[in-house]
C-alpha positions as CSV (number, residue, x, y, z in Angstrom):
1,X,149.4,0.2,55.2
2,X,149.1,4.1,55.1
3,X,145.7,4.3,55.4
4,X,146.2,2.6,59.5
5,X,149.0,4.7,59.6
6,X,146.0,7.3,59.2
7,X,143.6,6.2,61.3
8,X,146.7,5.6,64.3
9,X,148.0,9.4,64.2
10,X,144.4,10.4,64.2
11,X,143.3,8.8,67.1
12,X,146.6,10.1,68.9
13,X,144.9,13.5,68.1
14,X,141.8,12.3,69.5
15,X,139.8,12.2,65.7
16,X,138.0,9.4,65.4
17,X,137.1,8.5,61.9
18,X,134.8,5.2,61.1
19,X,135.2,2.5,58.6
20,X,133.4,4.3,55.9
21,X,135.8,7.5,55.9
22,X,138.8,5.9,56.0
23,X,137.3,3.8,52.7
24,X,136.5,7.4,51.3
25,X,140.1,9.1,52.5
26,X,142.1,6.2,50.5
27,X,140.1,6.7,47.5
28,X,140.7,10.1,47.8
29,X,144.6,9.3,47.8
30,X,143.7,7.1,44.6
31,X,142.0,10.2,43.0
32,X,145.1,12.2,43.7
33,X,147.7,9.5,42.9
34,X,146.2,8.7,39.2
35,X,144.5,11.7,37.8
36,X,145.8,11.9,34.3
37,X,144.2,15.6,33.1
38,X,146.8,17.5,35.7
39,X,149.4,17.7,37.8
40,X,146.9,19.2,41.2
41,X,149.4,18.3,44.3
42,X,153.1,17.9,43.2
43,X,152.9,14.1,43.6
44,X,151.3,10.8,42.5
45,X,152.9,8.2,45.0
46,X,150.2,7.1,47.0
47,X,151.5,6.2,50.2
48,X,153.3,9.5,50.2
49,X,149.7,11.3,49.6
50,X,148.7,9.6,52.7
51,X,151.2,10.3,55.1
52,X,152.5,13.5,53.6
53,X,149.0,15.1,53.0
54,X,145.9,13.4,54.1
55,X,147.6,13.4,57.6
56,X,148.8,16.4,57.5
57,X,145.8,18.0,56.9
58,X,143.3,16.4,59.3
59,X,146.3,18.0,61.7
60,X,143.9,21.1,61.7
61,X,141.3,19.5,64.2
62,X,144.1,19.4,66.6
63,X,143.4,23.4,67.4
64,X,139.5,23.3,67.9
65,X,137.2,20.7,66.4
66,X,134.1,22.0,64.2
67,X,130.5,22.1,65.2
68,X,127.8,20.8,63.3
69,X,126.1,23.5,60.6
70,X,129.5,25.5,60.7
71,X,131.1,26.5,57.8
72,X,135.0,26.5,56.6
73,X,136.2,27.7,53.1
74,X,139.5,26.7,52.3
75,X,141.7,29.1,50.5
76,X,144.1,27.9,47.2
77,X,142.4,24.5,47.6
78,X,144.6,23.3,45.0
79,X,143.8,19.3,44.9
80,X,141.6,20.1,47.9
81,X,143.6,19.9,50.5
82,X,142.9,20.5,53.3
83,X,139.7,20.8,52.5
84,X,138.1,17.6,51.2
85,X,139.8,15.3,54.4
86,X,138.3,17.6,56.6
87,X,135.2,17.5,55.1
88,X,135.2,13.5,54.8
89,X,136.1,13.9,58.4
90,X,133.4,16.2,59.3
91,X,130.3,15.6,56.9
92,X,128.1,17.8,59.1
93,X,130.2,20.8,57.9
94,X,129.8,22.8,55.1
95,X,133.3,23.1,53.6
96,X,133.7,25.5,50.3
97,X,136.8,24.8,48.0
98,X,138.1,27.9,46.7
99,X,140.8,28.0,43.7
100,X,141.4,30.4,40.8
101,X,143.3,27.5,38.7
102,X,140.8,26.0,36.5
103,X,142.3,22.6,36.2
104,X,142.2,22.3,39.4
105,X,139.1,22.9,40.2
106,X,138.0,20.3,37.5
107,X,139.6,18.1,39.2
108,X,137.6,19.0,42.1
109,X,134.5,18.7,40.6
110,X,135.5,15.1,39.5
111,X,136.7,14.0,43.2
112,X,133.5,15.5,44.6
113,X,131.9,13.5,42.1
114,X,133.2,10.4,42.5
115,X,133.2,10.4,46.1
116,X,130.1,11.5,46.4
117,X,130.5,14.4,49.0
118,X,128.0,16.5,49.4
119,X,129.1,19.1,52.2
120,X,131.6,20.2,49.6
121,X,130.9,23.0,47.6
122,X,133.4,24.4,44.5
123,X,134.1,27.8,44.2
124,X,135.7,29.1,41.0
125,X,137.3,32.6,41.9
126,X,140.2,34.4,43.2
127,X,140.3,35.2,46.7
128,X,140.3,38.4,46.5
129,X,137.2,38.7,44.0
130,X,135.5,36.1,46.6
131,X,136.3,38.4,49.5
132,X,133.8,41.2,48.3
133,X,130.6,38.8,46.8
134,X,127.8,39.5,49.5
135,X,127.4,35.5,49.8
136,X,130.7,35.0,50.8
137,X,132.2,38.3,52.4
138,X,132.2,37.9,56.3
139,X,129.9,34.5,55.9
140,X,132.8,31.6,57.2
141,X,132.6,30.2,60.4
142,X,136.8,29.3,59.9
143,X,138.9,29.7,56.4
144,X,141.8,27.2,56.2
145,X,144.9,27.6,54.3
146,X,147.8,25.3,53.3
147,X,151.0,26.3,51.9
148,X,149.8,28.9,49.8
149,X,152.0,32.3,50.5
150,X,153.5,34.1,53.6
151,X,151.6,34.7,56.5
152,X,150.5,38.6,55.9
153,X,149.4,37.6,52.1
154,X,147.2,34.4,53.8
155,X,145.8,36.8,56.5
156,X,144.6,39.0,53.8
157,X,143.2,36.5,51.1
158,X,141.4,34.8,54.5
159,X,140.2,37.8,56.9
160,X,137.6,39.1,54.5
161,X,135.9,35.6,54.4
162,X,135.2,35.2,57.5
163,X,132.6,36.4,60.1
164,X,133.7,38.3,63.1
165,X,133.8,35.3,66.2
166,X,135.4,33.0,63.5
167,X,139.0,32.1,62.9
168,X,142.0,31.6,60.2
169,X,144.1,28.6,60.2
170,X,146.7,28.7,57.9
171,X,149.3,25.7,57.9
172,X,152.9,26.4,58.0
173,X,156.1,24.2,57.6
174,X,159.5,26.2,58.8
175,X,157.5,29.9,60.2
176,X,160.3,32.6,61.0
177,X,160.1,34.7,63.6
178,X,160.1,37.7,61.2
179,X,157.3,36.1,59.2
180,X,155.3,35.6,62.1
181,X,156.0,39.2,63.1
182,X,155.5,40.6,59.8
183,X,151.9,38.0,60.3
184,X,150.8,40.2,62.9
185,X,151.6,43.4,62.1
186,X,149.5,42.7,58.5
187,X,146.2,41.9,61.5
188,X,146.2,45.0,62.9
189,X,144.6,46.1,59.5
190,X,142.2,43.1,59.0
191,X,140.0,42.9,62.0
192,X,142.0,39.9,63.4
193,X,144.6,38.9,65.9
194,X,147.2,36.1,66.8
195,X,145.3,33.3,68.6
196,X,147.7,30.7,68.9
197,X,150.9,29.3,67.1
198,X,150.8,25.2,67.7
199,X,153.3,22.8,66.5
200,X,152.3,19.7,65.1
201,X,153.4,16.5,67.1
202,X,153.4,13.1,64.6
203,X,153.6,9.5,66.3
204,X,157.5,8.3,65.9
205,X,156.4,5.6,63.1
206,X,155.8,8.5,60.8
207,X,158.0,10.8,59.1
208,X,159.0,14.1,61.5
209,X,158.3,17.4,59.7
210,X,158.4,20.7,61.1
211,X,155.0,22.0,60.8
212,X,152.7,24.8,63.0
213,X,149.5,25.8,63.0
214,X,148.7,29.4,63.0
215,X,145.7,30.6,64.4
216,X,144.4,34.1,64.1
217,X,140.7,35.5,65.5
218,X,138.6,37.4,64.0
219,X,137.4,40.2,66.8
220,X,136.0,43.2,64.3
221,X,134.3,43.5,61.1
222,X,136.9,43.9,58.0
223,X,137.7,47.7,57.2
224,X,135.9,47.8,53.6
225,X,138.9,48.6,51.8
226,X,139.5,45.3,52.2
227,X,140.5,43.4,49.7
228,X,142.4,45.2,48.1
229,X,142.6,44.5,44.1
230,X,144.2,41.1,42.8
231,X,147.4,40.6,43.0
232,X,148.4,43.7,45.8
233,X,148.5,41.2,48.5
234,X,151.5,39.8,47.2
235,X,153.1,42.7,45.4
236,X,153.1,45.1,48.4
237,X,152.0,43.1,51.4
238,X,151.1,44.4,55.0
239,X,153.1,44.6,58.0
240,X,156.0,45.1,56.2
């Protein structure tokens, strides 16, 4: 069953999750696998939501597990990953779901909803609009990311978001050393610098993917031309 398959490869990472998540995490995977409205994550096998993305996400407590009161805001939620498992795996953190696509964050309103979450909050906005609001600018304790862009557009869309002491994490598959480099280079603008790049070890009964973990402190406040307008980032991003 997927859902032990879950609960195994967590507790090989040392995440312990109780009867009563791993209830809410599988019907989370229902949500995902049968929501008719839209298309939010590519895929609507169940077992392959599981393994290949409930898994995969909780992979982010492997580089530093959450305190209780702290915050994360996960950038280009999408279907809310990685967002909502670590939230059902942490309910004493705040976690704020950020997307600009406004199907999907119906759809997050209705799995918040129905699984009755309520660390999770939904915000409706484009990164880089988010990055200047006063209740948002500098106020995350850690801003997650999961295949959203290259590494110097993820640094920017997350650096303005969070508080100086506080870290990025954005998920990678394949991450090139020229990527990574270019990665860097973009921090020396934002305030932030390379903490640690981790690869992601799976148990041998699941499928082996290449993935990494790319973590990035923030040591200074944000320059204040930061962000820049939407859609820069990507056009003409840094370090290159």
């Amino acid at each position: 069953m997927a859902i032990e398959q879950l609960r195994f490869q967590a507790e090989s990472w040392g995440i312990r999750l109780n009867r009563s998540q791993l209830s809410i995490l599988s019907a989370y995977a229902d949500l995902l696998a049968g929501y008719q409205l839209a298309n939010v994550i590519g895929t609507r096998h169940r077992e392959k939501i599981v393994v290949e993305h409930l898994i995969d996400s909780l992979s982010c407590l492997t580089v530093g597990d959450l305190k209780s009161g702290e915050s994360l805001v996960d950038v280009g939620t999408g279907g809310g990953l990685p967002g909502i498992p670590l939230g059902i795996a942490r309910p004493e953190v705040n976690v704020t779901l950020l997307e600009a696509t406004e199907k999907k964050v119906r759809f997050l309103e209705y799995a918040r909803a129905e699984l009755g979450l309520r660390n999770l909050e939904i915000l409706h906005a484009r990164a880089e609009d988010a990055g200047r609001k006063p209740g948002h600018r500098e106020a995350f304790d850690l801003a997650t990311s999961r295949a959203l862009a290259a590494l110097p557009v993820i640094v920017e869309y997350c650096a303005p978001l969070v508080r100086p002491g506080g870290k990025i994490l954005a998920m990678k598959g394949s991450l090139s050393e020229e990527e990574l480099s270019k990665g860097i280079a973009a921090s020396h603008e934002l305030g932030i610098q390379l903490g640690d790049v981790r690869e992601v070890k799976y148990r041998t009964q699941l499928p082996q993917k290449e993935r990494r973990l790319v973590v990035f402190d923030k040591v200074s406040t944000i320059p204040g031309r930061f962000p820049r307008r939407v859609g820069l980032a990507k056009k003409h991003p840094l370090g290159t």
